[in-house]
The first five atom37 places (N, CA, C, CB, O) and aatype in JSON, in Angstrom:
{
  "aatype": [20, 20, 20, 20, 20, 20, 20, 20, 20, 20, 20, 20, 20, 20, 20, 20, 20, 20, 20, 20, 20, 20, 20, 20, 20, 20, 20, 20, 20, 20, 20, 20, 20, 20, 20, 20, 20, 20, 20, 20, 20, 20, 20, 20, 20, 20, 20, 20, 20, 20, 20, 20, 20, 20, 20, 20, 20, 20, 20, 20, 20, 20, 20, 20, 20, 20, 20, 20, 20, 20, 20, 20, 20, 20, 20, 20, 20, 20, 20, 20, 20, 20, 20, 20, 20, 20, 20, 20, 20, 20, 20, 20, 20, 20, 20, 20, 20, 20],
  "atom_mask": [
    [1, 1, 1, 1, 1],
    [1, 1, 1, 1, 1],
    [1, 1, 1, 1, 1],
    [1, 1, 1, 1, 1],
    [1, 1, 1, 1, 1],
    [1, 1, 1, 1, 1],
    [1, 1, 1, 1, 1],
    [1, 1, 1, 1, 1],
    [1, 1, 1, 1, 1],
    [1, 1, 1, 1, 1],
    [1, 1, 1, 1, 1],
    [1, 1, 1, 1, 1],
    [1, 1, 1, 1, 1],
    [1, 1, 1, 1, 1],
    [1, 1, 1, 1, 1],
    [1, 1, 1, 1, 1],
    [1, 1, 1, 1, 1],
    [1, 1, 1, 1, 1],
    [1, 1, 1, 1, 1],
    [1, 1, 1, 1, 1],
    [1, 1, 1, 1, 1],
    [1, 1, 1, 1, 1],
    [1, 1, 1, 1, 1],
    [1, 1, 1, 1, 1],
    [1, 1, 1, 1, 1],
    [1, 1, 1, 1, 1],
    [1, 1, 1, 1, 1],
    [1, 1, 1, 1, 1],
    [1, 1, 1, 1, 1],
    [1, 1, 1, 1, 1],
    [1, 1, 1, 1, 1],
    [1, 1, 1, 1, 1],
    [1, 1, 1, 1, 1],
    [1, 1, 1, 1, 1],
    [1, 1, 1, 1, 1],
    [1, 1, 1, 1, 1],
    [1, 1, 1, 1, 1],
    [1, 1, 1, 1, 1],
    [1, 1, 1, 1, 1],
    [1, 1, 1, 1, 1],
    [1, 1, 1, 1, 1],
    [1, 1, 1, 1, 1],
    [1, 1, 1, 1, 1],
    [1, 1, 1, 1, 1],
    [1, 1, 1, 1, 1],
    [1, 1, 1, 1, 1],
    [1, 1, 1, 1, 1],
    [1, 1, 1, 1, 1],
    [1, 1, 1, 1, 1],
    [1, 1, 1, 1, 1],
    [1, 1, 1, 1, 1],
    [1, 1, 1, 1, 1],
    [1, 1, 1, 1, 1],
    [1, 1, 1, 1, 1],
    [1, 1, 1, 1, 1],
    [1, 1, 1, 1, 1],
    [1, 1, 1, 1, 1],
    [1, 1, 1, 1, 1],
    [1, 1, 1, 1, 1],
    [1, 1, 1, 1, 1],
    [1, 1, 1, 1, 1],
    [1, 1, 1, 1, 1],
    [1, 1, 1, 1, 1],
    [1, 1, 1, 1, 1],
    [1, 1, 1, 1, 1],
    [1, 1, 1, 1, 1],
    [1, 1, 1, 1, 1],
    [1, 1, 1, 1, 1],
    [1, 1, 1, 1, 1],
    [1, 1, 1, 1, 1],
    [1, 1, 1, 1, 1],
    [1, 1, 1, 1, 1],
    [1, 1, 1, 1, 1],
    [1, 1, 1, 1, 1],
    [1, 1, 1, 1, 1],
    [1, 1, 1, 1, 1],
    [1, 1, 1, 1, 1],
    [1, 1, 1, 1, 1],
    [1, 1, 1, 1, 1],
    [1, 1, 1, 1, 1],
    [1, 1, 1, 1, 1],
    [1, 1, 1, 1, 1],
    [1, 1, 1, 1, 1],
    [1, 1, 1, 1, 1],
    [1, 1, 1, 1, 1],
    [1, 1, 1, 1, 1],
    [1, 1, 1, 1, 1],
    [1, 1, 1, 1, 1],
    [1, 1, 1, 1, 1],
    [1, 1, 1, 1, 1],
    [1, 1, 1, 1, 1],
    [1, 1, 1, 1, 1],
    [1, 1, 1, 1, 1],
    [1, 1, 1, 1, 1],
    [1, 1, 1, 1, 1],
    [1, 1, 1, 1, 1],
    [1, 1, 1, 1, 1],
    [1, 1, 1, 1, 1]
  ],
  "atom_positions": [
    [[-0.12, 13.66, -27.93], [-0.93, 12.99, -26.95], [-0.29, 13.18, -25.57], [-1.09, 11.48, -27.29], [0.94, 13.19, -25.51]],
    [[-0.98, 13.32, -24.51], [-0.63, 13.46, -23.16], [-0.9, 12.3, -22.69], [-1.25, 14.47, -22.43], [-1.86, 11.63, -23.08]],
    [[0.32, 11.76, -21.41], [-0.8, 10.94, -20.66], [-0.87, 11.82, -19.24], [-0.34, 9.1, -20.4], [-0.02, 12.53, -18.7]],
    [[-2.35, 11.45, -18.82], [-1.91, 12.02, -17.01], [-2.37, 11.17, -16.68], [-2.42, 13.36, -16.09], [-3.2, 10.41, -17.19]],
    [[-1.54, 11.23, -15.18], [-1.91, 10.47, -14.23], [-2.34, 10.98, -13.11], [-1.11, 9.76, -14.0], [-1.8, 11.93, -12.55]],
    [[-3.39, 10.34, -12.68], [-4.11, 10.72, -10.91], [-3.61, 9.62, -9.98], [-6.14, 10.62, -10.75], [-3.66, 8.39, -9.99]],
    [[-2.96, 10.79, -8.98], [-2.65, 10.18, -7.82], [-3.39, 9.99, -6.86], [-1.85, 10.6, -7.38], [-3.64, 11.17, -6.61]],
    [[-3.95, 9.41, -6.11], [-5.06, 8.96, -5.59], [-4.79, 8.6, -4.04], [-5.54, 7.81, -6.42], [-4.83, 7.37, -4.07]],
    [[-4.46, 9.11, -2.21], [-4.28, 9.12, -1.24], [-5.44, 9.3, -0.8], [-3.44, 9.72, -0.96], [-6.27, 10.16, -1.11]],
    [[-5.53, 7.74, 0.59], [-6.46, 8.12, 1.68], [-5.8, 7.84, 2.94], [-7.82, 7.39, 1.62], [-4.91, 6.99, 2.99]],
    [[-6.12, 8.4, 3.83], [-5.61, 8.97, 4.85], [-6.25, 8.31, 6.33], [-5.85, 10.48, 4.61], [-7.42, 8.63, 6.52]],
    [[-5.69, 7.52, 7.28], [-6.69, 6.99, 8.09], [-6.06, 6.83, 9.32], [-7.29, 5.77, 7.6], [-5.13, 6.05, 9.5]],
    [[-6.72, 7.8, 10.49], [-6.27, 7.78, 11.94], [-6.43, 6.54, 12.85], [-6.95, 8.81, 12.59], [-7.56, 6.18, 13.18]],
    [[-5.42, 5.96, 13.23], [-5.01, 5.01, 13.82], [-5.41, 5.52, 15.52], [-3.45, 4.74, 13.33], [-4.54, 6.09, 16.17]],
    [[-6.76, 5.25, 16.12], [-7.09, 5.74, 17.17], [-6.24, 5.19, 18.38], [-8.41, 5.56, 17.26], [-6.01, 5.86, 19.39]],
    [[-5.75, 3.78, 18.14], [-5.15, 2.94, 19.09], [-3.71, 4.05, 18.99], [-5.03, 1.03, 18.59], [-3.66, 4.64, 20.07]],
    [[-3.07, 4.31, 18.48], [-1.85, 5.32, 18.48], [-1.81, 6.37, 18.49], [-1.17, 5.32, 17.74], [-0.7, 6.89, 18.44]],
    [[-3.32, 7.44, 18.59], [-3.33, 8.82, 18.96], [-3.48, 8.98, 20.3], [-4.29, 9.54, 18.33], [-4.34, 8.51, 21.05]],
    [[-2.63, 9.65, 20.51], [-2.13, 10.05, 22.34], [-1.59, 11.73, 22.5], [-0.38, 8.85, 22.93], [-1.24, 12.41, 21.54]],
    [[-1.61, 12.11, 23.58], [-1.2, 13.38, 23.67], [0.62, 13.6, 23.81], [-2.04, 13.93, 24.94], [1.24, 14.64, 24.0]],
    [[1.03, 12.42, 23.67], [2.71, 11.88, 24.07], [2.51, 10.9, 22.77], [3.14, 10.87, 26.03], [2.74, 9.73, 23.06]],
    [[2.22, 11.06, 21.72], [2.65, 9.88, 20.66], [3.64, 9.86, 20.63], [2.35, 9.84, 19.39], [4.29, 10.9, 20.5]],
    [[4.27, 8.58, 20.74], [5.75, 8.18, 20.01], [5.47, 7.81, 18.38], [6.51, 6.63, 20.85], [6.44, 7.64, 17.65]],
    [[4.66, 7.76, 18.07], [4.31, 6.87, 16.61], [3.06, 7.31, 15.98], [4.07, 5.19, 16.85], [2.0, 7.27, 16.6]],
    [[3.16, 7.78, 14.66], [2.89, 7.73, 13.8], [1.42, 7.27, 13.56], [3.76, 7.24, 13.42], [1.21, 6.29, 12.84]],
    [[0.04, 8.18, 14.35], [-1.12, 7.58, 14.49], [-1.64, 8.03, 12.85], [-2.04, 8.14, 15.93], [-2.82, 8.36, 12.79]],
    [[-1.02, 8.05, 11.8], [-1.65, 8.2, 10.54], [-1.66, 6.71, 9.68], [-0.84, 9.4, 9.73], [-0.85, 5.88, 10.09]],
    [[-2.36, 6.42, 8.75], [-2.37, 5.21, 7.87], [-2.22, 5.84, 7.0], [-3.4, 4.26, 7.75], [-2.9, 6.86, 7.13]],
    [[-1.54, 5.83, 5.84], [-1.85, 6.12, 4.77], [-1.85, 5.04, 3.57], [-1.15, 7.1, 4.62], [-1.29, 3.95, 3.63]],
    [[-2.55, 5.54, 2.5], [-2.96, 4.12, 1.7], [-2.99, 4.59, 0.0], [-4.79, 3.44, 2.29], [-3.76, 5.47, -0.37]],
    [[-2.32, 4.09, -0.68], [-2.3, 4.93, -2.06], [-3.18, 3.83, -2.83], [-0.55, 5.29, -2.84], [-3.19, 2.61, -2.67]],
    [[-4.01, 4.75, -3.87], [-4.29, 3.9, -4.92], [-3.42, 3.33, -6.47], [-5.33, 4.49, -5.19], [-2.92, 4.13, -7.26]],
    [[-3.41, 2.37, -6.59], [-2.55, 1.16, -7.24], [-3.5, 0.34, -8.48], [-2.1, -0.06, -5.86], [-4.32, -0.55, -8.23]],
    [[-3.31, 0.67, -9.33], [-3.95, -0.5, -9.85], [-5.58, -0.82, -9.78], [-3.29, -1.52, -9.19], [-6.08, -1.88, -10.16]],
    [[-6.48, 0.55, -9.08], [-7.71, -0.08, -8.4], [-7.73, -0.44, -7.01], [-8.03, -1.23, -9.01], [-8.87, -0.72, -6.62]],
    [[-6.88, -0.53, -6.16], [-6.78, -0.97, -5.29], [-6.15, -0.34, -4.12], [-6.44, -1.8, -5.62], [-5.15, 0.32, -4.39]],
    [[-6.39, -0.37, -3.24], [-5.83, 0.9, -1.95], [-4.54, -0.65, -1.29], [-7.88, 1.71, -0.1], [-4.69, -1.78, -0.82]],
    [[-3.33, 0.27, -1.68], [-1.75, -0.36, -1.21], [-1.51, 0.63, 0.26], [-0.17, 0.03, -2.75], [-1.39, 1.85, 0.31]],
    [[-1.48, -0.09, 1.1], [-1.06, 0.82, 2.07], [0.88, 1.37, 2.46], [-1.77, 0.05, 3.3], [1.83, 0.6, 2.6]],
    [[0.89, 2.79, 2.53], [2.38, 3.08, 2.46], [2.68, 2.84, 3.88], [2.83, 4.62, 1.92], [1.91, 2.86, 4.83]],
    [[4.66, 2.47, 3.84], [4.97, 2.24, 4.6], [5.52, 3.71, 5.58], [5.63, 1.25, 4.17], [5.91, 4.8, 5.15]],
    [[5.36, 3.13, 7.33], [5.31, 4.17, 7.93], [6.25, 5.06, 7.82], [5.16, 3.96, 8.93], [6.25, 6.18, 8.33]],
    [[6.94, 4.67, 7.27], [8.36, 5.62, 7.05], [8.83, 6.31, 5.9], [9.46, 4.89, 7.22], [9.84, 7.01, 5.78]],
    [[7.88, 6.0, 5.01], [7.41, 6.9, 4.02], [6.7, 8.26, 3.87], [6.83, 6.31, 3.53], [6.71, 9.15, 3.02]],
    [[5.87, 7.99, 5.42], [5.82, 8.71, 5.72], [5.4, 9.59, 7.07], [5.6, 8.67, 5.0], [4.81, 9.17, 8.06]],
    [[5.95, 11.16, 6.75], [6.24, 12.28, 7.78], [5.19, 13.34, 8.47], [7.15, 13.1, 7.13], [4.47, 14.06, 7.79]],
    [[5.19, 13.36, 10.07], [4.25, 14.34, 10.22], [5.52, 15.64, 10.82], [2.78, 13.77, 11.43], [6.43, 15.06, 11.4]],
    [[5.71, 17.12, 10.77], [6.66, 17.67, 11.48], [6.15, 17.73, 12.51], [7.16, 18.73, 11.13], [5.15, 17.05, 12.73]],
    [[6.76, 18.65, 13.56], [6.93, 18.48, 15.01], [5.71, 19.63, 15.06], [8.66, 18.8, 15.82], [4.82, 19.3, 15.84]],
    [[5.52, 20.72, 14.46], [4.08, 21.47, 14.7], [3.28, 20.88, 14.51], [3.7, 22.48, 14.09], [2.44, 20.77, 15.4]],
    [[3.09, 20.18, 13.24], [1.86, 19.44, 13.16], [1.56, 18.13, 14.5], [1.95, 18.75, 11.57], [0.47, 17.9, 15.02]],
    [[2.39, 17.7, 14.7], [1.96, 17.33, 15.98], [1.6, 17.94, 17.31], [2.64, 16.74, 16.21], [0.68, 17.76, 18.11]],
    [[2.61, 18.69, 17.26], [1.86, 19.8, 18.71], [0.89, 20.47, 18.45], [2.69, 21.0, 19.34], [0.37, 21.03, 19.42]],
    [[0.28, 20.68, 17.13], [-1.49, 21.13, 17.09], [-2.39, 19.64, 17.29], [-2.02, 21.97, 15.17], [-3.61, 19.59, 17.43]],
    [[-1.74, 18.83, 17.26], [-2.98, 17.17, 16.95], [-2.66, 17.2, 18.8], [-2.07, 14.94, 15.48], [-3.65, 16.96, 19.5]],
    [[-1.7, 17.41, 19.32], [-2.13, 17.38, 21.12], [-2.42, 18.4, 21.67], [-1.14, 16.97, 22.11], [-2.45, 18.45, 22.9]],
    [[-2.79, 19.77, 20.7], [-3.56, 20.78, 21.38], [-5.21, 20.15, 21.2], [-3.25, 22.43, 20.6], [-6.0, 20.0, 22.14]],
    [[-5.45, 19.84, 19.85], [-6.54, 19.98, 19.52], [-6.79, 18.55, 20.22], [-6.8, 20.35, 18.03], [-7.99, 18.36, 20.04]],
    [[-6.39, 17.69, 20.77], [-6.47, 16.83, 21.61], [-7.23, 16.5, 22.74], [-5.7, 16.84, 21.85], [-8.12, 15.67, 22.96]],
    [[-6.34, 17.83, 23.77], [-6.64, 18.24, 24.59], [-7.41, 19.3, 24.94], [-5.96, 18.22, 24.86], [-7.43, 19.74, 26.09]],
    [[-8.3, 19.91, 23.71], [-9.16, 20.45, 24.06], [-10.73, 19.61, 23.61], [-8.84, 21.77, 23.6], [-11.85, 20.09, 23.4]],
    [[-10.22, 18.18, 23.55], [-11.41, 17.44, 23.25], [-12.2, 18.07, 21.44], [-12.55, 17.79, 24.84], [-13.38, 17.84, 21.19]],
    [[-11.5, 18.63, 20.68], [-11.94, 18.99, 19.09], [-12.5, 18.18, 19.01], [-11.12, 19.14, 17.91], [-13.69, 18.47, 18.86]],
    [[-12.21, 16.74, 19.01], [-13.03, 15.68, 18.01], [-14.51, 15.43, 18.33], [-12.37, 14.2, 18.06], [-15.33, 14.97, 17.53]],
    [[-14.83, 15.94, 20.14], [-16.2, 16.39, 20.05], [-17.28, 17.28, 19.03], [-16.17, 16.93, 20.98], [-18.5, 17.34, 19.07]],
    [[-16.35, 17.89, 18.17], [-16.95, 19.08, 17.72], [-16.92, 18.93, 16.26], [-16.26, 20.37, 18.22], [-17.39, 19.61, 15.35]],
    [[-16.11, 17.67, 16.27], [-16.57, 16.95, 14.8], [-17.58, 16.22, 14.1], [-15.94, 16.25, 14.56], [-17.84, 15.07, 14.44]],
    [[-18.21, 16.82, 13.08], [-19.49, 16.57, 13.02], [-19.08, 15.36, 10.86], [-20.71, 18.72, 13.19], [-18.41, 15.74, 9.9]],
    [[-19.88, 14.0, 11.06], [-19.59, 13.79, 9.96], [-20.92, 14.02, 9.08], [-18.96, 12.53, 9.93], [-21.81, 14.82, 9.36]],
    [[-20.88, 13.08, 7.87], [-22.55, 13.16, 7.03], [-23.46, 12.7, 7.67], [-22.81, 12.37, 5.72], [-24.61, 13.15, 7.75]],
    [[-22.69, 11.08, 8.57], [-24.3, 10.78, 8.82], [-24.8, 11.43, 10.08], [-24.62, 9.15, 8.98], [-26.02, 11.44, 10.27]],
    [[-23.66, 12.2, 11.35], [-24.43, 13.56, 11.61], [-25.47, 14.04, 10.88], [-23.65, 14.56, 11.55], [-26.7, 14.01, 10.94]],
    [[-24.66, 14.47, 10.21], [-25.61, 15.56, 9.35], [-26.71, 14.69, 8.81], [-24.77, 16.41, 7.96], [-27.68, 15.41, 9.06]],
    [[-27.21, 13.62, 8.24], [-28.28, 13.2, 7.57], [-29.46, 13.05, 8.95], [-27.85, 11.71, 6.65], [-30.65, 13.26, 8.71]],
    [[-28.98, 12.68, 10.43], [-29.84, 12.51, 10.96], [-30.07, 14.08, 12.12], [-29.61, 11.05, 11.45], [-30.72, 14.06, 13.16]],
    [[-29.73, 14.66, 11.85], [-29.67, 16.21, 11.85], [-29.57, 17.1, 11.19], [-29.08, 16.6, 12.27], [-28.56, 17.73, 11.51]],
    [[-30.35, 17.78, 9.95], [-29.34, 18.63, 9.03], [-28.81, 20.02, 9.12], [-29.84, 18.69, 7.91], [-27.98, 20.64, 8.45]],
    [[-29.73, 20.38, 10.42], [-28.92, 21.54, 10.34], [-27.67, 21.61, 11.05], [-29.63, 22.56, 10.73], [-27.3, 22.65, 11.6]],
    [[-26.88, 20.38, 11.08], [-25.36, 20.13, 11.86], [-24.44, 20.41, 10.68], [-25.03, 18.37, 12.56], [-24.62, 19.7, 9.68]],
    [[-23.56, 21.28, 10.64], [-22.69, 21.28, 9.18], [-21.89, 20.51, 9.58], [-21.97, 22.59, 8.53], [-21.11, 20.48, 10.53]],
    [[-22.26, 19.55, 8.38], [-20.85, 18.25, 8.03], [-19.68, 18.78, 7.15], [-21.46, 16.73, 6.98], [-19.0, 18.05, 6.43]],
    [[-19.49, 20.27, 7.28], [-18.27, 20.68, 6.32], [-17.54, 21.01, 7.33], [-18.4, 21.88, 5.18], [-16.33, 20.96, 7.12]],
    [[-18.02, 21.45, 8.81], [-16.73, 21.6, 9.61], [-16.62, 22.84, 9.81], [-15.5, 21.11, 9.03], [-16.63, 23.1, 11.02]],
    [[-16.55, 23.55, 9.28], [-16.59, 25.27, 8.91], [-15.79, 25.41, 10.31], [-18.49, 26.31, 8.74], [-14.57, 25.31, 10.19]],
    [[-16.32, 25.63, 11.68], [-15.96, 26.43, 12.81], [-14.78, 25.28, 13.25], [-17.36, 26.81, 14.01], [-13.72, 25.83, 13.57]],
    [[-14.77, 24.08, 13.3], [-13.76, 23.33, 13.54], [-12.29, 23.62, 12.65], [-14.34, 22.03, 13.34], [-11.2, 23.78, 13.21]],
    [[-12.47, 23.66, 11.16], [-11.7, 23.77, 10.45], [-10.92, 25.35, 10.82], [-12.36, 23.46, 9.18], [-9.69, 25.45, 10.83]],
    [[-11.87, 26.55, 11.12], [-11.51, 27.63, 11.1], [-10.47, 27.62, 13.08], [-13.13, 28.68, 10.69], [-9.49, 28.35, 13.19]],
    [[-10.68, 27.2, 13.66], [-9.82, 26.43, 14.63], [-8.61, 26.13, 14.18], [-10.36, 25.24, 15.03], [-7.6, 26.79, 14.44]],
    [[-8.63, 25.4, 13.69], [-7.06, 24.4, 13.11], [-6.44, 25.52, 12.32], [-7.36, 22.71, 11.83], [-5.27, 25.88, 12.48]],
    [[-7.23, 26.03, 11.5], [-6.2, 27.03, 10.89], [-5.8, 27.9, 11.66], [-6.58, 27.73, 9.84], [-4.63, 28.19, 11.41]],
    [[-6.23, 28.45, 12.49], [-5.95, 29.51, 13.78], [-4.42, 28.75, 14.69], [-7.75, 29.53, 15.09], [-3.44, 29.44, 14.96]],
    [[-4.51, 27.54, 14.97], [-3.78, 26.89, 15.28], [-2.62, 26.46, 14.73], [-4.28, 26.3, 15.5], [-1.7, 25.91, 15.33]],
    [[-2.7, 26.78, 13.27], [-1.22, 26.62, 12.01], [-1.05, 28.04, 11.95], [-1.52, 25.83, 10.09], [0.12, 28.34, 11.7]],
    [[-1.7, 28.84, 12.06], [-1.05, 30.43, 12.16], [0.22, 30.59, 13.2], [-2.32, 31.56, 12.77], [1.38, 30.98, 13.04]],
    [[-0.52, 30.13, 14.3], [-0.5, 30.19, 15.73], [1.53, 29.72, 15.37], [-1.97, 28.78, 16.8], [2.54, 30.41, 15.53]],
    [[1.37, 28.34, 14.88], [2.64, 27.51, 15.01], [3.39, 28.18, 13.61], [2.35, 25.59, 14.98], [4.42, 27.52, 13.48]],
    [[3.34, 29.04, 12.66], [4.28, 29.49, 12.13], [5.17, 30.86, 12.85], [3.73, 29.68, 10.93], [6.16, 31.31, 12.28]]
  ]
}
């Protein structure tokens, strides 16, 4: 017999602490427990120093305009709520920083 287990992370941007100069840690993160979303402590966890200097590129070029979610998309559909050209950005931008 096996057992597995699913690990279960959600992830949630702290708008009051995203800045182009963050000192802190604009991520939430929140594990599932029992049924229940436990939120981890900030020092658990890490963003590196690229991944931040792409979150104040993509910052400063205003990206989050160009973020489109579902209910975009439900009251528009031909808006892709997958992101496609945004996402293909960011990866251009982790190329960029290796």
């Amino acid at each position: 017999m096996f057992l597995v287990q699913h690990v279960s992370f959600m992830f949630q941007v702290d708008n009051q602490e995203l800045s182009l100069g963050m000192e802190f840690l604009a991520l939430l993160v929140h594990q599932s427990v029992d049924g229940k979303w436990k939120p981890k402590t900030k020092s658990s966890v890490s963003v590196d120093e690229g991944g931040q200097r792409i979150v104040a590129m993509l910052l400063n070029q205003h990206a989050y305009d160009k973020l489109i979610d579902f209910d975009n998309h439900l009251d528009d559909i031909t808006r892709d709520w997958s992101n496609k050209v945004l996402n293909t950005e960011i990866e251009e931008l982790i190329q960029l920083e290796k």
